[in-house]
C-alpha positions as CSV (number, residue, x, y, z in Angstrom):
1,X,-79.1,-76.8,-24.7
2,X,-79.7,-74.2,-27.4
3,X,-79.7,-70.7,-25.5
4,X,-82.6,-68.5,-26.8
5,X,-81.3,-64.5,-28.1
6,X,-83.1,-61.7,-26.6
7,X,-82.5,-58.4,-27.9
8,X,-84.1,-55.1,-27.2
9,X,-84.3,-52.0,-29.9
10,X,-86.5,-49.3,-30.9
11,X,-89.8,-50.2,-32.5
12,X,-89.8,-48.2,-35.9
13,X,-93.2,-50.0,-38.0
14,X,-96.2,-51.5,-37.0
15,X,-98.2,-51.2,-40.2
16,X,-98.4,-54.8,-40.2
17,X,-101.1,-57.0,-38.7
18,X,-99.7,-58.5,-35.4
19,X,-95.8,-57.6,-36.7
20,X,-93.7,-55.1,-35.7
21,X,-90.2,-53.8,-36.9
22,X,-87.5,-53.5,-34.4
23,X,-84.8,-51.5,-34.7
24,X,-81.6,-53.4,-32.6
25,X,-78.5,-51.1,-32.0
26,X,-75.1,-52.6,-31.4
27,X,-71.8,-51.2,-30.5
28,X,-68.7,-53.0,-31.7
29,X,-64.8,-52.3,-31.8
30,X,-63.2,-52.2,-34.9
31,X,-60.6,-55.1,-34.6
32,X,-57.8,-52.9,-36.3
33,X,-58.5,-49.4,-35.2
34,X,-60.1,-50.1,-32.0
35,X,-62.9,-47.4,-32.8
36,X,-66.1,-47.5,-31.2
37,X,-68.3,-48.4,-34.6
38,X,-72.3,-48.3,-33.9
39,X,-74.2,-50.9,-36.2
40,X,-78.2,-51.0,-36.2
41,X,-80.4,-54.4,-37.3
42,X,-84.1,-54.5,-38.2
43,X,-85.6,-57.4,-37.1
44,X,-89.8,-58.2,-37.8
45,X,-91.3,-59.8,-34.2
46,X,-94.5,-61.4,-34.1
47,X,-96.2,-58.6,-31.8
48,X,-99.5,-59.8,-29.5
49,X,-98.5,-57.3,-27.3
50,X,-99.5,-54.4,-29.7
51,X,-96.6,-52.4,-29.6
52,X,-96.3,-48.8,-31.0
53,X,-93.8,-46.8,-33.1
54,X,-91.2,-45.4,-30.7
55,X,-91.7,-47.7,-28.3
56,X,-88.5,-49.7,-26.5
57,X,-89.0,-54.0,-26.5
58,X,-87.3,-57.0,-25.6
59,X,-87.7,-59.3,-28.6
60,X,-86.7,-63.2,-28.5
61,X,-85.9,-65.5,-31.2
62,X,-88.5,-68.1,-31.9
63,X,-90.0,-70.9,-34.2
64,X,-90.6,-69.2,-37.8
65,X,-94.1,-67.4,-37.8
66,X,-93.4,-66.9,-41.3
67,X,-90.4,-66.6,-44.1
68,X,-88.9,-63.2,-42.5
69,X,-90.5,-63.3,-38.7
70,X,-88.1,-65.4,-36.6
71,X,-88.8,-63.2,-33.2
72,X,-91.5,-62.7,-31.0
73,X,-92.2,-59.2,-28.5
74,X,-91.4,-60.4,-24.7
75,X,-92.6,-57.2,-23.3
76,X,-92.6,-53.0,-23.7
77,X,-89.7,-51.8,-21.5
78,X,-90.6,-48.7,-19.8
């Protein structure tokens, strides 16, 4: 059983019909130094939803809409 990644981020583009850019910030530590290091991710989600810029949403990974659009948006989260 494959288990399905839901992320949520920061929409930051919707100039595109039905897709949306998500923004996905991550906090790791630094295997060496132990330092708090923040890393950020754009993902394009297919959007039916009709999400706007600034907006927060849960994305999920999904069949291949097209050659860069592996997610879709779940839903807005207030």
């Amino acid at each position: 059983m494959v288990k399905m990644q839901v992320k949520q981020g920061t929409v930051v583009s919707n100039k595109m019909p039905k897709t949306v850019v998500v923004e996905v910030k991550i906090q790791i530590k630094h295997p060496l130094y132990k330092k708090i290091i923040s890393r950020t991710r754009n993902f394009k989600a297919h959007d039916e939803i009709g999400a706007q810029m600034g907006q927060k949403v849960k994305i999920t990974e999904t069949r291949p809409y097209s050659k860069n659009v592996h997610f879709k948006v779940l839903e807005v989260v207030k």
